[in-house]
C-alpha positions in Angstrom: -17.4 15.2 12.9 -15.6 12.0 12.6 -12.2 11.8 14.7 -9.4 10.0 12.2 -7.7 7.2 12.8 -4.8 5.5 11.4 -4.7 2.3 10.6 -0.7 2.4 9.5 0.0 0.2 12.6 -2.0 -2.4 11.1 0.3 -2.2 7.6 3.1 -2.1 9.5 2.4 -5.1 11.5 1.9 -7.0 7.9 5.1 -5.1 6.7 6.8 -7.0 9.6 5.7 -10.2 8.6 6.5 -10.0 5.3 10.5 -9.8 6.5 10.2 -12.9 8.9 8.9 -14.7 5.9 11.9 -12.9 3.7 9.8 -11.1 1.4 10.7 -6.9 1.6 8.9 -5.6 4.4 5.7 -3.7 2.8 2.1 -3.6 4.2 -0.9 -2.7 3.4 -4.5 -2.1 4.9 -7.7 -1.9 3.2 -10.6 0.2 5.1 -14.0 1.0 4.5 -15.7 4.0 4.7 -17.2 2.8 8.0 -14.0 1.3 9.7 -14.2 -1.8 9.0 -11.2 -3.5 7.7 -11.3 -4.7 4.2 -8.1 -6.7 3.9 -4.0 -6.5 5.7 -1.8 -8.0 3.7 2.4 -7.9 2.9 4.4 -8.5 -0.1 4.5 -12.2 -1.4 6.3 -12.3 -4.3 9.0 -14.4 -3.4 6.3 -16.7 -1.6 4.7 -17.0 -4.8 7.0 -16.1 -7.2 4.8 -13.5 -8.6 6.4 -9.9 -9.3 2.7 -8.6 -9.3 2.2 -10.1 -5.3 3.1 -6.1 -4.0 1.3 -5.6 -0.7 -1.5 -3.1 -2.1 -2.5 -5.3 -5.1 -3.1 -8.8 -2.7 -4.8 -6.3 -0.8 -7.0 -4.6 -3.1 -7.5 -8.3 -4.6 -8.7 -8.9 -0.9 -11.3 -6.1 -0.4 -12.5 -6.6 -4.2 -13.2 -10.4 -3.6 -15.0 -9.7 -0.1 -17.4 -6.6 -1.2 -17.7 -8.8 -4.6 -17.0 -5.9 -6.7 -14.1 -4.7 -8.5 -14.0 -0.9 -7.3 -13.4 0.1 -3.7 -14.6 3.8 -3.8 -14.6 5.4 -0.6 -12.2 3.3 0.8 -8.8 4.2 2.1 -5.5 2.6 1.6 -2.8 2.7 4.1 0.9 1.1 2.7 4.1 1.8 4.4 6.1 2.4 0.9 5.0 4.4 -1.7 3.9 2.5 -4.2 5.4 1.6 -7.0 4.0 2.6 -10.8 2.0 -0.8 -11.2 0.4 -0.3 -8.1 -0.4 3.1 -8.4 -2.1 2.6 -11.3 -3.9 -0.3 -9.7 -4.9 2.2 -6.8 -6.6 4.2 -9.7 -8.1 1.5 -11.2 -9.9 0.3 -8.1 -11.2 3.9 -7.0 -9.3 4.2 -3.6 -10.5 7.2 -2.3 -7.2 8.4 0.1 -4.1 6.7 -0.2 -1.9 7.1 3.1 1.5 6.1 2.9 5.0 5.7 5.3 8.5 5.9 3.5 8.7 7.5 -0.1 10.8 5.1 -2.5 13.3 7.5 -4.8 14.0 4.5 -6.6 11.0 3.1 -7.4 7.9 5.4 -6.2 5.4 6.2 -8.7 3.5 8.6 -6.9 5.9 11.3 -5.6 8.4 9.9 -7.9 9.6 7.9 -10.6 6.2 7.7 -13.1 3.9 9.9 -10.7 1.0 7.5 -12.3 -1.2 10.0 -10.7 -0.3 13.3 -12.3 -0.9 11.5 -16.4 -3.9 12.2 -17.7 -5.1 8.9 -18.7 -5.1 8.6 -14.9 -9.2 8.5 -14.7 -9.2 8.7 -11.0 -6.5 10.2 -8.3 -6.7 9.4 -4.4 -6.6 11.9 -2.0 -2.8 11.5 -1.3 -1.1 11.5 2.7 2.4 10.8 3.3 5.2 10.4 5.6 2.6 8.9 7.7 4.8 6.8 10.3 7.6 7.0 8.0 10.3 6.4 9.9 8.5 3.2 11.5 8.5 1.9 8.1 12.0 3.2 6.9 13.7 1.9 9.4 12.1 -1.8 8.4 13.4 -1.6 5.5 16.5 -0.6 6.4 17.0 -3.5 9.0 15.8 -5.5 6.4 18.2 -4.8 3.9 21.0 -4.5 6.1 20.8 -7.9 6.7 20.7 -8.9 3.3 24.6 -7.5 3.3 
């Protein structure tokens, strides 16, 4: 029996990054179905001024480019938002297996909320779904974060 491990501390860690470069402070982690981690990135869309730079797309980008294949089946995804409706469907897309997640996003969720990308049937593939993992690590990130902002 395999013991799990979470590997939020690791998206959390890129989360943090992404505020001391002033970007919202999401991460994500990539991991294969042996452990090994895929890819760790944070948002950059202010970096690159590219809406579509959300944490879990450079990410999945990542893993693709380094297995040299466009689906990640059997991997897991760990975020510290719930992600949005574009990278939901992305998550689909690119086979995640389970997607583990921190805070859930009211406003603009597509999982639990908002579009819930994964409950549409021209959804072809939905992750196993885990949340609240670490959440208030992650909320209170983004709360600091925006706090400042005012």
């Amino acid at each position: 029996m395999t013991r799990f491990r979470s590997h939020m501390p690791l998206a959390l860690e890129e989360a943090r990054k992404a505020a001391l470069r002033g970007e919202v402070p999401v991460g994500a982690a990539i991991v294969a179905p042996d452990g090994t981690i895929l890819a760790a990135e944070g948002n950059r869309t202010r970096e690159r001024n590219d809406p579509t730079a959300h944490a879990e797309l450079l990410a999945i980008r990542a893993a693709c480019a380094r297995l040299g294949q466009e689906r990640l089946t059997g991997c897991d995804l760990y975020v510290t938002l719930e992600p949005c409706a574009m990278c939901a469907q992305a998550i689909a897309h690119a086979r995640i297996a389970r997607l583990y997640f921190g805070a859930d996003d009211p406003k603009s969720g597509g999982v639990l909320h908002g579009a819930r990308v994964f409950s549409h049937a021209q959804c072809h593939h939905v992750p196993e779904l885990y949340d609240g993992l670490q959440a208030e690590d992650a909320r209170g990130l983004l709360m600091s974060f925006f706090e400042k902002l005012r």
